[in-house]
N, C-alpha and C positions, 0 to 999 in steps of 0.2 A: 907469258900467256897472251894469246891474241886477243886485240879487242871486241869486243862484240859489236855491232853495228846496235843503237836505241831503236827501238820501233814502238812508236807507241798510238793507242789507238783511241778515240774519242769516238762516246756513243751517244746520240742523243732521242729521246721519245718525241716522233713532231708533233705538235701541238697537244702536250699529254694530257692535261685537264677534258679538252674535248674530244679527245681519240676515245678516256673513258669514262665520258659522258655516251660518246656513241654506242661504245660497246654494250652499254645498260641499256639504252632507248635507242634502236638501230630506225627508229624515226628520221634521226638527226643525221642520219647517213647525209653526205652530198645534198647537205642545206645549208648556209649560213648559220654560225653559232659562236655567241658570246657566251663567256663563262667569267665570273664575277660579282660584281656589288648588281643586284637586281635594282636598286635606286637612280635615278639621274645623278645621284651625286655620287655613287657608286664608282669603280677602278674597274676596265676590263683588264682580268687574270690571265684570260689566253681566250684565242679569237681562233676562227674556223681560217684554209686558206683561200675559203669562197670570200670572206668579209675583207682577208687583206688584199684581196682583190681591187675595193672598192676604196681601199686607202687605211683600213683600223687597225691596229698597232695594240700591242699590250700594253699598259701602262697607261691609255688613255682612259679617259673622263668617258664611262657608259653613255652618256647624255649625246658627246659627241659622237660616238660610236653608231650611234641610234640614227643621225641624222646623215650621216657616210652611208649607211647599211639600213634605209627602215625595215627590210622584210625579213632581218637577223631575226634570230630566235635566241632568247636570253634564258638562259641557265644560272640559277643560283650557284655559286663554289660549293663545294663540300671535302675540305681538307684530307676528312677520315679516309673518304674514300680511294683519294689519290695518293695517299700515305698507305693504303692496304696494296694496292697494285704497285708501288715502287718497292716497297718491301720484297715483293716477290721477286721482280726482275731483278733484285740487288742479290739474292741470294740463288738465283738462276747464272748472275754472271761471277757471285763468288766463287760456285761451283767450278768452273769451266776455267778459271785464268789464274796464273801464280800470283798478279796483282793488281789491285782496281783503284782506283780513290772515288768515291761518290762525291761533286762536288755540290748539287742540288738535287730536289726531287726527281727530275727526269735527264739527267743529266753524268756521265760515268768518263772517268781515265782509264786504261788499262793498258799494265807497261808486259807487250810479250815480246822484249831483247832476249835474245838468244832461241825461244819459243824455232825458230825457223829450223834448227840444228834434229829436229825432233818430229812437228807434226807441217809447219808454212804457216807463219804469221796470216799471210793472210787468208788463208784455209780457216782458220779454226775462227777468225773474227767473225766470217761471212756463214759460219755454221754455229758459232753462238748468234747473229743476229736473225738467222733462221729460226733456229731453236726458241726463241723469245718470241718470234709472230707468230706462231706456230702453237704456242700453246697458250698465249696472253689475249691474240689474233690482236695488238697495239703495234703499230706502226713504227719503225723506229731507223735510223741514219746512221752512218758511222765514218768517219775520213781514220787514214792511214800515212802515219809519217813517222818522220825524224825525232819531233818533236810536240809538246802540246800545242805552242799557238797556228801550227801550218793543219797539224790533224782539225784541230777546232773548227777553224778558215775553211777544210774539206767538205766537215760533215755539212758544214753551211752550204755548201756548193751540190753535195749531195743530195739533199735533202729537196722533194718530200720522197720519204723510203726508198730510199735508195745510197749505195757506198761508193766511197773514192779512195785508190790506192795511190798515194803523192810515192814516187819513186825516188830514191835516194840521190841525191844530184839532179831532182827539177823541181825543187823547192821555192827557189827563188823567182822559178821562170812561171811556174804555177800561182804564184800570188802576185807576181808583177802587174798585171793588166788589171787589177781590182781594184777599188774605191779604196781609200786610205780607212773610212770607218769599219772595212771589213776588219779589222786587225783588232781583239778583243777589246783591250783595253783604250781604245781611240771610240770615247762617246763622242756625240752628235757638238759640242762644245769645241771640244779640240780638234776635232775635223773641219768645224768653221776657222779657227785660228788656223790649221794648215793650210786650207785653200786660199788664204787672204795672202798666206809666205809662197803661192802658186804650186802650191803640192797639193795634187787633187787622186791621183793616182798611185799605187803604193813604188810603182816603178822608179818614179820621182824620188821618191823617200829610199828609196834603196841606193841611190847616186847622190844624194846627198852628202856634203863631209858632218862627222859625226856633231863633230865641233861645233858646227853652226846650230845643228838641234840641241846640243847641251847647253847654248849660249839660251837658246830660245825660249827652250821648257825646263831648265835643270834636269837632275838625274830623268825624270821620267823621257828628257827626248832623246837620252842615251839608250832606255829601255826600248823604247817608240822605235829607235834605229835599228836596231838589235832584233827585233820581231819583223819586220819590214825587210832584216836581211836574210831572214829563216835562223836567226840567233835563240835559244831559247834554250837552259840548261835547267830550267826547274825539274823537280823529279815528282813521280806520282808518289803521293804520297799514302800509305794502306786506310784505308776505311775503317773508324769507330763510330757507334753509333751512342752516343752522347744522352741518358734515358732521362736526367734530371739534373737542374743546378736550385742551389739554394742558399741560402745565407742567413745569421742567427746574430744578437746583439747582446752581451751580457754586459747591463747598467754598470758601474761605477758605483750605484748608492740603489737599493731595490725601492722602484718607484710605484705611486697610483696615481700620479700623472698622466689621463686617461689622454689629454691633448697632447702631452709629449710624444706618447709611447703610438698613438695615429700618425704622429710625425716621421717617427723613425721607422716604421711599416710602409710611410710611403716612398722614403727614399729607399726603403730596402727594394720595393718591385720595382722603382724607377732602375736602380742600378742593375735587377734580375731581369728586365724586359730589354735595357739595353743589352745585354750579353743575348739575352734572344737573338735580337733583332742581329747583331752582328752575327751570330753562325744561323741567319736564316732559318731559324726554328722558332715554332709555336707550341702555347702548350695548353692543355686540355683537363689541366688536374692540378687546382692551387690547395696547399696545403699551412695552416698559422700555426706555429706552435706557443705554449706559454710557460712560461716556467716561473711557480711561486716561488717567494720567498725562504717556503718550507721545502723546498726543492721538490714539490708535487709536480709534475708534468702533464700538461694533458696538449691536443695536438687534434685538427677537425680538416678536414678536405672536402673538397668539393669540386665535382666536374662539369665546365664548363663547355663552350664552345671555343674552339680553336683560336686560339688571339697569340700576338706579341706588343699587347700597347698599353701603354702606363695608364690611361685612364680607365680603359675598360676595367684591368687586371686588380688597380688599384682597388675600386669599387666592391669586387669582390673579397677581395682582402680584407677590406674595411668590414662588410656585412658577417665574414666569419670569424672577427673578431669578438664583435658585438654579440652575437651568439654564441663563442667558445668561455669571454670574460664572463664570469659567473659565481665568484669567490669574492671578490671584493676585497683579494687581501693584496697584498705590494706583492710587486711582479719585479721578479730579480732578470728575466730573458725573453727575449722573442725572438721567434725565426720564421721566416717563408721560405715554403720549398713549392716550385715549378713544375711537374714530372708528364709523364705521358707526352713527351715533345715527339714532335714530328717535322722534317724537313719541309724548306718551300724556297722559291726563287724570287720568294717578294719582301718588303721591307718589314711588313705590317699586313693584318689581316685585310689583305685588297675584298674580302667579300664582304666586310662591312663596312669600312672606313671608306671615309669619302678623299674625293683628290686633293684637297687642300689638307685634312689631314694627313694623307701621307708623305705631302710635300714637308709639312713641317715635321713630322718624325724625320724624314730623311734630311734636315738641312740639321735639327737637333744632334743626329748621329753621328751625322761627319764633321762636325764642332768638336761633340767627344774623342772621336779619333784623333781628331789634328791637334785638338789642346789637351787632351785628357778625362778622365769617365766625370773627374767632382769639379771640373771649370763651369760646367754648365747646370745648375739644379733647379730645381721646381724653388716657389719660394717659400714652400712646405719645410722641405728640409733642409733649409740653409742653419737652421738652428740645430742639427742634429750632426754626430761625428760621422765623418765616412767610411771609417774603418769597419771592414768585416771579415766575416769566414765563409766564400764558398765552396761547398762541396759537391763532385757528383758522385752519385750511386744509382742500381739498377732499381728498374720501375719494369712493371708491366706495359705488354706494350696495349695502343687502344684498341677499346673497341669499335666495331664500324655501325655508327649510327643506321638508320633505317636513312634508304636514297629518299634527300627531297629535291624536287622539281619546282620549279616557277616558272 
């Protein structure tokens, strides 16, 4: 059987948070617009490309934002409603392709190998991304390649609305002449380390012997060589939509231990907001269950505002505990469940936390990566086991709050 050529295609919504801010308040057209923490101490979540004009970046400090940009117009976040409108386009490009991966809210893979034998790969890309403006009227980019990180590097190059078809055999020559940070996984860190070793261009990095990068960075400057040469063999992987995670404790000895069992509730959401945080989801619906002694069950929820962060989450946990506990008899189990999650491309809720909080969620997270989820705990739970059971099962999905503005 002959091989198929890979063709795979990378789609992305630009600046999706404010394409549909705009599309609510067509005010906002062709004005400067932040979207994020409305406080100075607030994270801008996605910025207009009139502000990054002026130098504002996602991920910065609102405060600074403000002072790059004073005549920005600032937009509170509103998760629900950017979670309603990517739902839709995820199921506009389920429809349309044999297979997609969703890898954030505004952000899609989509592998059509073989696709060419039948309708033209890239025919049917540039009429599904029509088909999406067209009835969404949001903005959105797509590159075309070999592979994911050269499609990725396109849509980048593409973009604002607009596509790039990378042809087979000008992969290399195509990403040669660009900054080494264009290459996904080269942050602003190891791009300083490359240009210090005189690699400032990916061209550089593609004559380089492999050798000398795996001496430099270990496996990652093997990986680093390998995208740099248009090398890239990951596969899209199919799209699940993940509705709740949760986890439950059943004591050893049925306790009334009121300060214990607050213990082990909060290492339960600590360990539930890390696995958040890592698949980039938030959730909107925390749920305590308790399980007497007598094996009575009872179980209370409550919908919040969109978080992935152990104090916020904690808190509420705590308050529906205190209002579920109501027997006063020994509690043989507890459990929290999470549900009504919703995708996002940030660590932590950037629309309330501020930048130091989320620096330190993100320095906590990549601790638990590197060394493991229970090296790192609150000093809550260091007295509590870390063993548990998560499960997910389906939830309904949310509903879309009423639009607020700031």
């Amino acid at each position: 059987m002959k091989n198929v050529d890979r063709i795979i295609v990378h789609m992305d919504l630009d600046t999706f948070f404010v394409s549909v801010e705009r599309l609510i308040d067509s005010r906002l057209k062709n004005k400067p617009v932040l979207v994020g923490g409305t406080s100075e101490r607030g994270v801008v979540a996605s910025c207009s490309y009139e502000t990054r004009k002026m130098g504002v970046s996602s991920g910065m400090s609102m405060k600074m934002a403000k002072q790059l940009c004073p005549e920005a117009i600032v937009v509170r976040g509103d998760s629900a409603k950017y979670s309603y409108y990517s739902k839709i386009i995820s199921e506009m490009v389920k429809e349309q392709v044999p297979l997609f991966e969703k890898t954030s809210i505004d952000e899609f893979y989509v592998d059509l190998s073989g696709m060419d034998h039948f309708f033209g790969s890239y025919k049917l890309a540039s009429e599904l991304r029509t088909k999406i403006i067209r009835e969404t009227s949001l903005p959105i980019s797509f590159g075309m390649s070999i592979n994911k990180t050269v499609a990725k590097i396109a849509t980048g190059e593409a973009k604002p609305n607009n596509q790039i078809d990378v042809k087979k055999g000008q992969e290399k020559t195509f990403i040669a002449p660009m900054l080494v940070q264009k290459i996904p996984m080269i942050g602003e860190k190891t791009a300083y380390n490359l240009n210090r070793m005189g690699v400032k261009y990916i061209k550089t990095l593609q004559e380089m012997p492999m050798k000398m990068m795996e001496n430099a960075f270990g496996k990652q400057g093997i990986v680093m060589w390998q995208k740099a040469n248009a090398i890239d063999n990951s596969p899209v992987v199919p799209h699940y939509e993940r509705k709740s995670i949760s986890t439950e404790r059943t004591f050893e000895r049925d306790s009334i231990d009121v300060k214990m069992i607050k213990n082990q509730l909060r290492a339960m959401v600590e360990q539930l907001c890390f696995e958040l945080r890592r698949g980039d989801k938030l959730t909107s619906c925390v749920t305590v269950k308790i399980r007497y002694a007598d094996f009575q069950t009872y179980s209370k929820q409550k919908y919040i505002p969109y978080s992935a962060s152990d104090h916020t989450l904690t808190q509420y946990v705590m308050d529906i505990f205190d209002k579920l506990f109501e027997r006063r008899l020994l509690i043989r189990l507890v459990g929290v469940r999470m549900s009504h999650l919703v995708g996002g491309g940030h660590q932590i809720n950037m629309f309330e936390d501020s930048v130091e909080l989320l620096k330190l969620y993100q320095a906590m997270d990549k601790m638990k990566i590197r060394f493991g989820q229970h090296k790192l705990q609150r000093a809550s739970s260091l007295h509590t086991m870390s063993l548990s059971r998560s499960n997910p099962f389906s939830g309904e999905p949310p509903s879309i709050p009423a639009h607020r503005r700031v």
